[in-house]
C-alpha positions as a Markdown table, in Angstrom:
| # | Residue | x | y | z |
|---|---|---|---|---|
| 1 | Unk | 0.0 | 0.0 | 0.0 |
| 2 | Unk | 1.3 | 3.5 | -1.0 |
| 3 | Unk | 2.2 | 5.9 | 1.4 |
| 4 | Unk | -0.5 | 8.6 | 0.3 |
| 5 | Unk | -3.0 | 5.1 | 0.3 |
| 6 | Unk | -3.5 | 5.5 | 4.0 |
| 7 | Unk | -5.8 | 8.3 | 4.8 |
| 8 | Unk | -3.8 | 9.7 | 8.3 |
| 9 | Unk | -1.0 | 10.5 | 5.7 |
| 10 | Unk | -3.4 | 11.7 | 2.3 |
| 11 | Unk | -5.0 | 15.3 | 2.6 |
| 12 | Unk | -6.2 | 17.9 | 1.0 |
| 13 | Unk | -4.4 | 21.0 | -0.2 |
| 14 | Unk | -2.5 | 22.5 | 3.0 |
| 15 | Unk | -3.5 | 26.1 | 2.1 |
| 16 | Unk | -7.2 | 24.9 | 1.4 |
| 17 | Unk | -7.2 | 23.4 | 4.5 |
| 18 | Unk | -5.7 | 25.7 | 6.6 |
| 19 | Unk | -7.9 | 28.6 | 5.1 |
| 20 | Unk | -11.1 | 26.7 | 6.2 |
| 21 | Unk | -9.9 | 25.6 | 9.9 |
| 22 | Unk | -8.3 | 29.4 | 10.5 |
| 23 | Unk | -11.6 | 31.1 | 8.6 |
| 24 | Unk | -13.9 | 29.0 | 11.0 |
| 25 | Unk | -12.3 | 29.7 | 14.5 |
| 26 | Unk | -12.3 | 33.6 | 12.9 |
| 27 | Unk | -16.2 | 33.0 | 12.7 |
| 28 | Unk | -16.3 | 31.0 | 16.3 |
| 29 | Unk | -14.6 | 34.3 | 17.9 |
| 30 | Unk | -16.6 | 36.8 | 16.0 |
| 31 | Unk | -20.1 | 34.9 | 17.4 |
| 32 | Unk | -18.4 | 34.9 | 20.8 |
| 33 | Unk | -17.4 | 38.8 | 20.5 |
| 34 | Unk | -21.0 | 39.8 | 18.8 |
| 35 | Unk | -23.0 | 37.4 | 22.0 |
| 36 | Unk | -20.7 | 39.2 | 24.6 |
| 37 | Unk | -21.3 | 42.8 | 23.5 |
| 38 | Unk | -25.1 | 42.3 | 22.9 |
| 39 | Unk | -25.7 | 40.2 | 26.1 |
| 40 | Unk | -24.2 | 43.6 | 27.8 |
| 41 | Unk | -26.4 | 45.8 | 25.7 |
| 42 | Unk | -29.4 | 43.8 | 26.0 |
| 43 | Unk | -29.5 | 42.1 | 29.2 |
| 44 | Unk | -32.6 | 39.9 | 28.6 |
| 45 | Unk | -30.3 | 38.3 | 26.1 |
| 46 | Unk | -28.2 | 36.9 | 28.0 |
| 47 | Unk | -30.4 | 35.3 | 30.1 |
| 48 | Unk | -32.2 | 33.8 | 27.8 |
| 49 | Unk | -29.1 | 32.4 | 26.1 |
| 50 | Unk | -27.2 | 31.1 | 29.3 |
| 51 | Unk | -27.3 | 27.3 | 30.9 |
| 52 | Unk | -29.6 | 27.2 | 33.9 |
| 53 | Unk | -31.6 | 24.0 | 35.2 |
| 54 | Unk | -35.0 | 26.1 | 35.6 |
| 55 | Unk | -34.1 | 26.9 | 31.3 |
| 56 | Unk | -33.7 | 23.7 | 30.8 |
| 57 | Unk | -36.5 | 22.0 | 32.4 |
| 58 | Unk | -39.3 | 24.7 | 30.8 |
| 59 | Unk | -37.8 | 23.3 | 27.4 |
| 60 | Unk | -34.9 | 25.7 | 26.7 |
| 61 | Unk | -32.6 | 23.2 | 25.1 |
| 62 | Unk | -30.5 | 25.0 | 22.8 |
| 63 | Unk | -29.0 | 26.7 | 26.1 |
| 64 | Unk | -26.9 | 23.8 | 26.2 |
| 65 | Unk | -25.1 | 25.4 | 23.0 |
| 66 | Unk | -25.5 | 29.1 | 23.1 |
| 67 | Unk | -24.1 | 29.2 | 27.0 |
| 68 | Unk | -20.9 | 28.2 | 25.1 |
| 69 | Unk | -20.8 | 31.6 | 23.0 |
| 70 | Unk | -21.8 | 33.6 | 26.4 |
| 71 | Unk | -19.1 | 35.6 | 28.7 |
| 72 | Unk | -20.0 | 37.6 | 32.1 |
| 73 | Unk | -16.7 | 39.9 | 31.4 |
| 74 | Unk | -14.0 | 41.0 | 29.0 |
| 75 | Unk | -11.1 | 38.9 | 30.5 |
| 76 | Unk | -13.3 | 35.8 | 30.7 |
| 77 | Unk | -13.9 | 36.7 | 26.9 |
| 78 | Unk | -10.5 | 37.7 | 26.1 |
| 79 | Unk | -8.5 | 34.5 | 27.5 |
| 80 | Unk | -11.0 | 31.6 | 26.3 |
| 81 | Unk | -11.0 | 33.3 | 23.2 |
| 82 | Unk | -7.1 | 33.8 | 23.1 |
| 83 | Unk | -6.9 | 29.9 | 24.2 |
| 84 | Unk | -9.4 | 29.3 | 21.3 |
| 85 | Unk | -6.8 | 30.8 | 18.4 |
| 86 | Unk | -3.7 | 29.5 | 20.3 |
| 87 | Unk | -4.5 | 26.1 | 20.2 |
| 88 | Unk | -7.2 | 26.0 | 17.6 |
| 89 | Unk | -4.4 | 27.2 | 15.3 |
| 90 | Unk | -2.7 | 23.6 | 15.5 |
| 91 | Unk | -5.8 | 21.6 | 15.3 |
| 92 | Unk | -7.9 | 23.1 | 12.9 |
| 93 | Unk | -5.4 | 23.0 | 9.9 |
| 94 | Unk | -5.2 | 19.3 | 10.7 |
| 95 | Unk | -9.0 | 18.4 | 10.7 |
| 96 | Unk | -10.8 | 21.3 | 8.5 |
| 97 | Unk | -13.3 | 23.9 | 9.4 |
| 98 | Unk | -16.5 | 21.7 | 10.0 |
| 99 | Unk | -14.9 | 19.3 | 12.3 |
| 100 | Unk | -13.4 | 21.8 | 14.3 |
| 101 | Unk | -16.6 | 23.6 | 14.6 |
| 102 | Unk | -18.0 | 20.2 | 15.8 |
| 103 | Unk | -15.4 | 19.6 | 18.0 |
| 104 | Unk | -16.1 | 23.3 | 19.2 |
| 105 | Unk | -20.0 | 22.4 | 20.2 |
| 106 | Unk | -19.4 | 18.7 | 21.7 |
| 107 | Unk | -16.6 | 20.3 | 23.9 |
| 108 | Unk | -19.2 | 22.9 | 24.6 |
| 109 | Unk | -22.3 | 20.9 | 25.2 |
| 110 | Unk | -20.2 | 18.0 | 27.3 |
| 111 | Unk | -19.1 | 20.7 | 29.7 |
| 112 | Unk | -22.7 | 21.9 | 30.2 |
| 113 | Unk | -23.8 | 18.6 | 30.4 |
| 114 | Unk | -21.8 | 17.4 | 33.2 |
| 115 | Unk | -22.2 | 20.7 | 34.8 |
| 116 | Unk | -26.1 | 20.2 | 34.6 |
| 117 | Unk | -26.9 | 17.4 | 36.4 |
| 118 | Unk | -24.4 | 17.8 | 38.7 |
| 119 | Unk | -26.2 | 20.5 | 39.7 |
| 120 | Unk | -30.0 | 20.0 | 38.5 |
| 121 | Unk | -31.0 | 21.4 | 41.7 |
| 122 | Unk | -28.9 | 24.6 | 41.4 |
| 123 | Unk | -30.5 | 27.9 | 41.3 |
| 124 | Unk | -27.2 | 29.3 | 39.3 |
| 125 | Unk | -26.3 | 29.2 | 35.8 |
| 126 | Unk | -23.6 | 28.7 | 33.9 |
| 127 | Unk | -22.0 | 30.4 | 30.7 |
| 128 | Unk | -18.3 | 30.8 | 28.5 |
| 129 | Unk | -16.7 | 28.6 | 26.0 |
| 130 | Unk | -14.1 | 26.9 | 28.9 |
| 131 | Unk | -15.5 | 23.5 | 28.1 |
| 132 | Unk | -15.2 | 24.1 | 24.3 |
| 133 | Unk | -11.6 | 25.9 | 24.7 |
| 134 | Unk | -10.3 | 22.8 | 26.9 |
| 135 | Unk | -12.0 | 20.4 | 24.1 |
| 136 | Unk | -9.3 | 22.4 | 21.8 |
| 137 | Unk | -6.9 | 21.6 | 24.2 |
| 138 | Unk | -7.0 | 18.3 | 24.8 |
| 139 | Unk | -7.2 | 17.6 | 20.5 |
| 140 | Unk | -3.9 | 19.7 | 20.2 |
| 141 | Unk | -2.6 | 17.3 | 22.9 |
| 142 | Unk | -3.8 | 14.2 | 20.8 |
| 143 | Unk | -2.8 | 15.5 | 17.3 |
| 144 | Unk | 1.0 | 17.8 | 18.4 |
| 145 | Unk | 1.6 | 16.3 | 21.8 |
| 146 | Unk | 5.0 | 17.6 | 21.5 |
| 147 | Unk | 4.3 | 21.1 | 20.9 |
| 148 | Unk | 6.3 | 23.2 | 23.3 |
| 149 | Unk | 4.8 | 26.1 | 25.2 |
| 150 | Unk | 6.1 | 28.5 | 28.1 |
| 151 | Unk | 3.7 | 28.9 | 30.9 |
| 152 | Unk | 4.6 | 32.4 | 32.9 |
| 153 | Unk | 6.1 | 32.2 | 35.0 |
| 154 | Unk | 7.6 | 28.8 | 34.9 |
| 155 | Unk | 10.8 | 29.4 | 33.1 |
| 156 | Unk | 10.8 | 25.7 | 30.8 |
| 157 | Unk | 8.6 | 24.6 | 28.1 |
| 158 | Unk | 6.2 | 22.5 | 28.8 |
| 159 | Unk | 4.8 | 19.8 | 26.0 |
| 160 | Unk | 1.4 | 19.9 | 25.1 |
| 161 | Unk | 0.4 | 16.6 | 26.6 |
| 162 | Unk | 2.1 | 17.9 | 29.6 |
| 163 | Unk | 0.2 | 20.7 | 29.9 |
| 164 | Unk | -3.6 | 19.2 | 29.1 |
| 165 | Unk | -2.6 | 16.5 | 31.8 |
| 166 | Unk | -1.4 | 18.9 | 34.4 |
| 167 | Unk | -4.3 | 21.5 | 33.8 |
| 168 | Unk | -6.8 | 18.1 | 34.1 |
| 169 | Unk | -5.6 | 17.7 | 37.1 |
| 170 | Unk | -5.9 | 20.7 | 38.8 |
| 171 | Unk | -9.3 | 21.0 | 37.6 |
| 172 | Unk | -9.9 | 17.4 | 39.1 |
| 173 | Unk | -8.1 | 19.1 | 42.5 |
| 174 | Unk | -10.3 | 22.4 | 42.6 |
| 175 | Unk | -13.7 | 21.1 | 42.2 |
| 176 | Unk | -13.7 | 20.6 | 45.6 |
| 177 | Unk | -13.4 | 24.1 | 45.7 |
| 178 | Unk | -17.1 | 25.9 | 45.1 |
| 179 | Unk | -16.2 | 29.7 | 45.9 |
| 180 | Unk | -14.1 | 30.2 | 43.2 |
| 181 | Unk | -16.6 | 31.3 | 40.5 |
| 182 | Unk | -14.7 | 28.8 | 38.2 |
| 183 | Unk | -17.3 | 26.2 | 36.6 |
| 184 | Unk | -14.4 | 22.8 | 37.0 |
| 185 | Unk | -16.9 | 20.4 | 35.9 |
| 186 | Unk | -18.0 | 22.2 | 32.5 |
| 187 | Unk | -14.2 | 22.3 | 32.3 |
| 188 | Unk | -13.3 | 18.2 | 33.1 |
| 189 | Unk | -16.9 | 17.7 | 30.7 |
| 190 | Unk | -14.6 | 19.5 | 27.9 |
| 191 | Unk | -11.5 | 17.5 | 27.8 |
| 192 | Unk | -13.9 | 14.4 | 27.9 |
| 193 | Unk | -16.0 | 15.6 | 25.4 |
| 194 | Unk | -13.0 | 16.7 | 23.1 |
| 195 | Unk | -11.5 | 13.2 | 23.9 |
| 196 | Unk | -13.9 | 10.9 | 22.7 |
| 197 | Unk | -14.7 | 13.0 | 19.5 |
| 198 | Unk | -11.1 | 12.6 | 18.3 |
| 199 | Unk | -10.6 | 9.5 | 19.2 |
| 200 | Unk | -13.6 | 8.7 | 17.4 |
| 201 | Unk | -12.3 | 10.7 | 14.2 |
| 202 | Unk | -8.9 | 9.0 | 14.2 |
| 203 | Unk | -9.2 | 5.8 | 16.9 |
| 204 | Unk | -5.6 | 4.3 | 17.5 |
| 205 | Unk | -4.1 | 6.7 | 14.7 |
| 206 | Unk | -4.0 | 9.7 | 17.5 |
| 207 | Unk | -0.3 | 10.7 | 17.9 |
| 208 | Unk | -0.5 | 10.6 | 21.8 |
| 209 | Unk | -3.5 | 8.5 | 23.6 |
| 210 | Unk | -3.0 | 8.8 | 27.3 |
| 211 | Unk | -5.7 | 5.5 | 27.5 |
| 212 | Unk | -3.7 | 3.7 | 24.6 |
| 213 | Unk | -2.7 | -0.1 | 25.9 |
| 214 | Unk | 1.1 | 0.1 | 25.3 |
| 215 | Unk | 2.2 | -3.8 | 23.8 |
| 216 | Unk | 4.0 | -5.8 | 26.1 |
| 217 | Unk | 7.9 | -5.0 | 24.1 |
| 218 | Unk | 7.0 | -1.2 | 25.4 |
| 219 | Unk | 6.9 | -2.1 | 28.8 |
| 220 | Unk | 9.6 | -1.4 | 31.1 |
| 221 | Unk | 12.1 | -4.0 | 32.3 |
| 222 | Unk | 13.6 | -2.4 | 35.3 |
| 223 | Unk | 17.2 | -3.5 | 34.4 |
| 224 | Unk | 17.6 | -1.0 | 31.6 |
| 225 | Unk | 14.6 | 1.7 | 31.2 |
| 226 | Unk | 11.9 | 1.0 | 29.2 |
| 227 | Unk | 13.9 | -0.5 | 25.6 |
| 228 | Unk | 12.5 | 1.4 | 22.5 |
| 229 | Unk | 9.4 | -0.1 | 20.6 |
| 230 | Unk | 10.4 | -2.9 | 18.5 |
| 231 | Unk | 12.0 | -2.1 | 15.3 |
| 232 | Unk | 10.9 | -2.4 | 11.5 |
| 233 | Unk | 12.8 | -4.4 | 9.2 |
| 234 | Unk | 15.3 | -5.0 | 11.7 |
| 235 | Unk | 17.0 | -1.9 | 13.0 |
| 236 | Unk | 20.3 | -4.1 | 12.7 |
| 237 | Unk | 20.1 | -4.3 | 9.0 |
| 238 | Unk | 22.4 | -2.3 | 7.1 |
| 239 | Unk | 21.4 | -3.1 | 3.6 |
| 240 | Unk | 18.2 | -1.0 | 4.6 |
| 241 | Unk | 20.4 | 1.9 | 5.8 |
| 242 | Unk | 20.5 | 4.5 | 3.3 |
| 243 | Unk | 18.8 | 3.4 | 0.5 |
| 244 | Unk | 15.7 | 3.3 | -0.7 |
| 245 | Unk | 12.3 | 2.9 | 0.9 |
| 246 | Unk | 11.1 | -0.7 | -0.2 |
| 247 | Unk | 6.9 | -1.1 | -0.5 |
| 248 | Unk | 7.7 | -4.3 | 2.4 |
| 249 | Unk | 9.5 | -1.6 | 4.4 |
| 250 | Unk | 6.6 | 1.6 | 3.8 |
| 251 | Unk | 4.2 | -1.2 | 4.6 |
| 252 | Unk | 5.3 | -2.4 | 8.6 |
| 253 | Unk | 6.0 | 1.7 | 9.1 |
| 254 | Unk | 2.3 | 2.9 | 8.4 |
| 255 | Unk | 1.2 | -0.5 | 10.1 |
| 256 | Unk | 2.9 | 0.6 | 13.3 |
| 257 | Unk | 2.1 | 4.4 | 12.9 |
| 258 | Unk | -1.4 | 3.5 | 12.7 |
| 259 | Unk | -1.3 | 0.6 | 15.5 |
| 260 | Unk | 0.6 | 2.5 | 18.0 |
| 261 | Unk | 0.9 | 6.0 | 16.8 |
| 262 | Unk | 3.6 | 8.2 | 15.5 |
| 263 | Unk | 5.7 | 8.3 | 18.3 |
| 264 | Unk | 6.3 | 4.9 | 18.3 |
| 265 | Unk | 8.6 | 5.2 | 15.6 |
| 266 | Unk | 12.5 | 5.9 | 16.4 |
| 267 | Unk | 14.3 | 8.7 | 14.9 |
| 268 | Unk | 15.9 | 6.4 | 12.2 |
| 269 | Unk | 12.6 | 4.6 | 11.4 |
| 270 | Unk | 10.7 | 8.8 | 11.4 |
| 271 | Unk | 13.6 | 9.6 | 8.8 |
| 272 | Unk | 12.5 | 6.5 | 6.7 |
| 273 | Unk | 9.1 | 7.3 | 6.3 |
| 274 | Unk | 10.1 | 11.0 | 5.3 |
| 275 | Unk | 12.0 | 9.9 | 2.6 |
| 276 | Unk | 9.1 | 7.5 | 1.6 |
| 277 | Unk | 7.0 | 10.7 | 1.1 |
| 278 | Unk | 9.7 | 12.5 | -0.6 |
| 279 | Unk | 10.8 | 9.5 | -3.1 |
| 280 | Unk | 7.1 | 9.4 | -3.7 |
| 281 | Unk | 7.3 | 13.1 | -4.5 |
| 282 | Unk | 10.1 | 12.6 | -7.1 |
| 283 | Unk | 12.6 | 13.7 | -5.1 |
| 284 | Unk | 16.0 | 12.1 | -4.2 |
């Protein structure tokens, strides 16, 4: 099978795509901007459009989605939406404009979900696109889990995966904390939410899957680290070594990118499969 057979590898045009993801987290932010300074103009608006369990049980269902376009203040506005084209930017090229805006409302509507009937007896409310902006999070995690990013004011990068894990778990740590005027559980229903749609999109071809059942050569044998995940072809074989990419060799490389994911693969076996693409390009 060809290396542009195998659809994690075939796309469409990069600019085509990347137009479409950018133009629709442009369109996402401009909703959230227009909702924000309306909902301050008109404030009947606002709570009509925002989560509450009193909405919802008089038959207001769609406040499950427009609470995700709703924000009290600027800052809460300005950050989620900053988070939205921060890490937006690095998923949507990767899965086009109408996933992402789906991956936008289930990261939304999961957060309000769990939110709602963990407190169906609330009088509150709840509004903001946290759940959807740490549904973005957690696919940039899945897709570029090595992505580096400095968080003020720790001084050292921290990889993407890294950060989505450490931010799950302080939300996990604060929920016992109910003064803080921080919805945690619309935040936790987000990375789930954003979870299972990718995995669902991609299943065991997600770069990084913190839930991914590691095969038992991965597995540490506490006499020398953890070894590296088993070669293809042999890393021993030097005939291999330099030349070119055979169709046998192609084959077991997208077999394990797509059993394991791409970070299974060793530098020397990551620098085979680029020349695969570029021998298949015409080039040297």
């Amino acid at each position: 099978m060809a290396l542009y057979d195998r659809g994690y590898m075939r796309g469409s045009s990069p600019g085509e795509q990347a137009i479409s993801g950018m133009g629709m987290i442009m369109v996402l932010i401009a909703i959230n901007v227009v909702l924000f300074l309306a909902g301050n103009i008109l404030p009947g608006l606002a709570e009509m459009l925002l989560l509450t369990p009193q909405g919802i049980r008089s038959g207001r269902i769609y406040q499950l989605v427009t609470a995700g376009f709703l924000h009290l203040e600027f800052f809460h506005l300005f950050f989620n939406m900053w988070g939205l084209y921060l890490f937006g930017g690095l998923v949507a090229p990767h899965i086009g404009g109408r996933r992402f805006l789906w991956l936008y409302l289930i990261g939304a509507v999961s957060g309000n979900l769990l939110y709602l009937v963990l407190n169906w007896n609330s009088p509150g409310g709840l509004l903001g696109a946290s759940g959807a902006v740490f549904a973005v999070m957690v696919a940039t995690a899945l897709l570029e889990p090595n992505r580096q990013f400095f968080i003020i004011p720790l001084p050292i990068p921290m990889k993407t995966r890294t950060l989505v894990v450490c931010y799950t778990i302080l939300e996990v740590l604060l929920l016992a904390n109910n003064k803080d005027g921080i919805a945690h559980l619309a935040h936790l229903g987000g990375v789930i939410g954003g979870y299972l749609y990718m995995k669902l999109l991609y299943g065991n071809r997600l770069a990084w899957d913190p839930f991914r059942r590691r095969p038992a050569a991965w597995r540490p044998q506490f006499r020398g680290g953890a070894p590296e995940p088993p070669p293809v072809g042999g890393a021993g074989n030097a005939a291999q070594r330099g030349g070119p990419v055979g169709a046998r060799e192609l084959d077991a490389l997208l077999d394990k990118v797509s059993r394991y994911g791409i970070n299974s693969l060793s530098e020397y076996e990551l620098a085979r499969l680029r020349q695969a693409r570029e021998e298949m390009r015409g080039g040297k």
